[in-house]
Structures are given as C-alpha cells and as structure tokens.
C-alpha positions as CSV (number, residue, x, y, z in Angstrom):
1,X,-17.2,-31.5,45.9
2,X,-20.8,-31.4,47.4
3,X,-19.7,-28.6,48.9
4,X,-18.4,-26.3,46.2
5,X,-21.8,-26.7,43.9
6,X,-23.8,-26.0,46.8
7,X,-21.9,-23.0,47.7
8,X,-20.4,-22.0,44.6
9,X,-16.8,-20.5,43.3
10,X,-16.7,-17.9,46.4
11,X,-15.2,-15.2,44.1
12,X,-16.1,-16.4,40.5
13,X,-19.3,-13.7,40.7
14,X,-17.1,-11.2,41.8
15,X,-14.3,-12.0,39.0
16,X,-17.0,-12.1,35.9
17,X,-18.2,-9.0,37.5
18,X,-14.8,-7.4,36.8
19,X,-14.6,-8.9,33.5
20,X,-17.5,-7.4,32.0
21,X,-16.6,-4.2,33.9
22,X,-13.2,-4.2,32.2
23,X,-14.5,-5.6,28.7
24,X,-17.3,-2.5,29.1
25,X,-14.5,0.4,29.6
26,X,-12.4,-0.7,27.5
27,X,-14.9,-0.6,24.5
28,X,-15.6,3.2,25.5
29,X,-12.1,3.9,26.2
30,X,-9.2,2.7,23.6
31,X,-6.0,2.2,25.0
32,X,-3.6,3.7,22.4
33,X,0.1,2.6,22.4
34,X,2.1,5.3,21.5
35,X,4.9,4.1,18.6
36,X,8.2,5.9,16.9
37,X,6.9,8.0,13.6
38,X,6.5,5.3,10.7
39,X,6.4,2.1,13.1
40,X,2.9,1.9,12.0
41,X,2.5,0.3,8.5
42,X,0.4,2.6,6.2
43,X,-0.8,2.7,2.7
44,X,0.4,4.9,0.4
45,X,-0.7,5.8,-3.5
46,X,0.9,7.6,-6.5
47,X,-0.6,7.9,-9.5
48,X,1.6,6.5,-12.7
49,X,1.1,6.9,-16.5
50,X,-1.9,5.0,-18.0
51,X,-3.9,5.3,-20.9
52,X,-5.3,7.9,-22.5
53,X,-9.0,7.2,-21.2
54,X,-7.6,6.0,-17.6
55,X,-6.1,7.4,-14.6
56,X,-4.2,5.1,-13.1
57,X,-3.2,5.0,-9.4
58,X,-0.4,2.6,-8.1
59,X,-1.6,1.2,-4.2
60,X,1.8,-0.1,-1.8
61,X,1.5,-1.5,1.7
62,X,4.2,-0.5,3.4
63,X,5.9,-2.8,5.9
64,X,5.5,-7.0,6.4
65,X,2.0,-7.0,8.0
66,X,-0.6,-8.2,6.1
67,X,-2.8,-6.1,3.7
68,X,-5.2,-3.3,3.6
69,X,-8.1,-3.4,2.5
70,X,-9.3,0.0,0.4
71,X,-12.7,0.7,1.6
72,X,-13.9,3.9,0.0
73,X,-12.6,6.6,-2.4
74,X,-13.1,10.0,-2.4
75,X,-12.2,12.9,-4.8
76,X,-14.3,16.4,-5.5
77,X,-17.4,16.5,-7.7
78,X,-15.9,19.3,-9.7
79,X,-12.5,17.2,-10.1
80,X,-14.8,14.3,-11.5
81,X,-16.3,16.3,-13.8
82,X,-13.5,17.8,-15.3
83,X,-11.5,14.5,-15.7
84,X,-14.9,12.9,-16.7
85,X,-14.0,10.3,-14.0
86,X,-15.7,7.0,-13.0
87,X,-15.9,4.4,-10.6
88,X,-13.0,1.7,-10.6
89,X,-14.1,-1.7,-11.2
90,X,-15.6,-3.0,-7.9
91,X,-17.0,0.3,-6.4
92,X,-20.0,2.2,-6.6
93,X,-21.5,5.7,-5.8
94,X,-22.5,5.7,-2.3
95,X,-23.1,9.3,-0.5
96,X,-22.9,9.5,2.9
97,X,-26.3,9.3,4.8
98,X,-28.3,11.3,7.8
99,X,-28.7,9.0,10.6
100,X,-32.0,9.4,12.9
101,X,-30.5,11.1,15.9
102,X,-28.2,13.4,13.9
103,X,-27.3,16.9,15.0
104,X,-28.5,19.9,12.8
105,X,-23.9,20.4,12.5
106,X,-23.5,17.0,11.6
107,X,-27.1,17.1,9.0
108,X,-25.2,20.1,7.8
109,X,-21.7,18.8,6.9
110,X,-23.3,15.1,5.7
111,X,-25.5,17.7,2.7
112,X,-22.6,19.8,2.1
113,X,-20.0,16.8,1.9
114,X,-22.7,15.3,-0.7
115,X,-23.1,18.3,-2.8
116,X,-19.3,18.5,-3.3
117,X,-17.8,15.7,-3.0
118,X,-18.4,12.1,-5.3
119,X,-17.8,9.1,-3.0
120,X,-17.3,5.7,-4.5
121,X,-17.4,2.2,-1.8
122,X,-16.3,-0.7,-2.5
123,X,-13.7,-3.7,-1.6
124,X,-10.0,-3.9,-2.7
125,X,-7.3,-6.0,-1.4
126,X,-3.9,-4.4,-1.0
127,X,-1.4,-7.4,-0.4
128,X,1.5,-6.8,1.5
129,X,3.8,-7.7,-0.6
130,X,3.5,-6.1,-4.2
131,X,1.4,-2.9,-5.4
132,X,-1.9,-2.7,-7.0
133,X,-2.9,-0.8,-10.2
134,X,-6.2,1.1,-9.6
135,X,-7.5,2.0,-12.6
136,X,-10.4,4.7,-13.4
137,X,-12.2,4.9,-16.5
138,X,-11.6,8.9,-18.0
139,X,-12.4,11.0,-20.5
140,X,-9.9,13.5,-20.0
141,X,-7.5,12.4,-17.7
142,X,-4.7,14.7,-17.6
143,X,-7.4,17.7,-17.7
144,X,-7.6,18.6,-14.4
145,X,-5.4,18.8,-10.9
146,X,-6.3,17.8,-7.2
147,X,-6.6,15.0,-4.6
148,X,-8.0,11.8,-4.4
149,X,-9.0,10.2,-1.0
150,X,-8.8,7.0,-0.3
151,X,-9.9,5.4,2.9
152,X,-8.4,1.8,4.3
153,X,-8.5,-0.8,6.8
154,X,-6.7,-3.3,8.3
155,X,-7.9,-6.4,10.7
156,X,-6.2,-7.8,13.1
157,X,-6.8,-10.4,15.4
158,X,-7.3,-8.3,18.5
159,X,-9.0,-5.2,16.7
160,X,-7.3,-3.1,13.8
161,X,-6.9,0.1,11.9
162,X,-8.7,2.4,10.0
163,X,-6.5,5.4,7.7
164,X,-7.1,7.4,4.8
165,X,-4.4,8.5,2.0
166,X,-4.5,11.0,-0.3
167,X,-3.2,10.9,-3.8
168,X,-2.5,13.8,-6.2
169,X,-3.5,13.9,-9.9
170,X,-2.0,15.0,-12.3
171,X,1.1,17.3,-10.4
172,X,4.5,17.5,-12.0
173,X,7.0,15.7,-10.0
174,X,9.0,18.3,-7.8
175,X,12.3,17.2,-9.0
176,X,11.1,18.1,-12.2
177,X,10.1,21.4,-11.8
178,X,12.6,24.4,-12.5
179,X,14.8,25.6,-10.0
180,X,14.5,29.7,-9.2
C-alpha cells in the first residue's frame, strides 16, 4: 500500500489523459448513427378547424419516446400580417441577434431573416402520447396561404435532438381537390 501512494497508479495519468482526449473529440466531432427512414421519432403539425379569430394547429409526437419540446415558431412577416396573426399563449417575439465575432454573410442573413420573417420563442410540451392544440389569436385566419415553422427538441439522457417542422395554412386537402 505504501508503495502505490508513493508511486502512484502507474497508468491512471496516462488513462485520464485519454479520457479527456476522447471526451475533447468527441465534443468537436459527433458520431452520427445512421438509422432506416422514419426510425427517428419526429414531430409533426397539421392545422385543423378553429374559430373564426384563431388558427389552430394540432402538434403529434410520433413514436413511444418521450416528448418534444416546441422551442420556437416561425412564419413570414407578410403571412402575419395578412392573417393578423399573434403569438400563442406562452411565446413572445424574439428576433434573432448579431453575435460579436459574426461574419459580414452571417450579419447579412441574421438582418434580412429579421426584416422578413416574425419569430416567436417560447416553451411547449409535446407529450408522447396524445396531440396538442396550438392556438393563435387571428383576425383573419383563413385570409392568407403559406408555411409555418416550428422548431423542437428532444433531451435525452446521453444528448438529444434538435428538428424543425413545417405546417401549411390554410391549403385545401389534396384529396379534395379536382381531378384533371
């Protein structure tokens, strides 16, 4: 025993050196799995009928795993306007911002993304196991046609997921439309 704490673990150095050498690459370098299409569960979004001052969007995990969580939405300004759309309960304006260090490209696209596009944040549990009715104050709901982002997580224990969905307003089904 004396002689191990006065000479140490002879390769303990040598094994927390490759620890933090392995922890350090692998935070630089993700290891992606590859997995069969739709093995990885998703979110996905449909709008159904609401009132007349609401659009409503209907939110569905899909698969067994827990939950998503719905981070931030996005949708164009001039869509917004047109609908006369706001922010669902729980979410608020929040543009994206110029970091110091920022390229002149990425300055560029951060202004121009902010000029057309309205983006809400905020925090909204999708449970695994039943959809969620989004719903979004409007004056003129059905006035207008386009695409609403959303963007979603998912932790896990060992890391997680990040996505984005998209959801179209106001479309007519295409098993409704005529057939030519």
């Amino acid at each position: 025993m004396k002689k191990f704490l006065r000479y140490g673990c002879g390769g303990c150095g040598l094994i927390v050196l490759l620890a933090i050498g392995l922890t350090m690459w692998a935070s630089r370098n993700p290891i992606i799995l590859p997995t069969p299409k739709g093995a990885l569960p998703q979110l996905t979004g449909r709008q159904v009928a609401g009132g007349s001052h609401e659009v409503v969007v209907e939110l569905r995990s899909s698969g067994s795993v827990p939950g998503f969580t719905v981070t931030s939405i996005d949708l164009p300004r001039q869509l917004a306007s047109a609908l006369g759309i706001q922010a669902p309960p729980g979410f608020k304006a929040a543009p994206l911002l110029v970091e110091a260090g920022d390229t002149p490209e990425t300055v560029a696209f951060v202004q121009d993304f902010n000029k057309t596009t309205l983006r809400w944040e905020g925090r909204l549990a999708i449970p695994a196991d039943r959809p969620v009715r989004v719903r979004f104050p409007a004056s003129a709901p059905s006035a207008a046609t386009g695409a609403l982002s959303l963007d979603y997580e998912r932790k896990a224990l060992l890391g997680g997921m990040s996505a984005a969905t998209q959801v179209q307003l106001n479309q007519v089904p295409s098993e409704t439309l005529p057939h030519r």
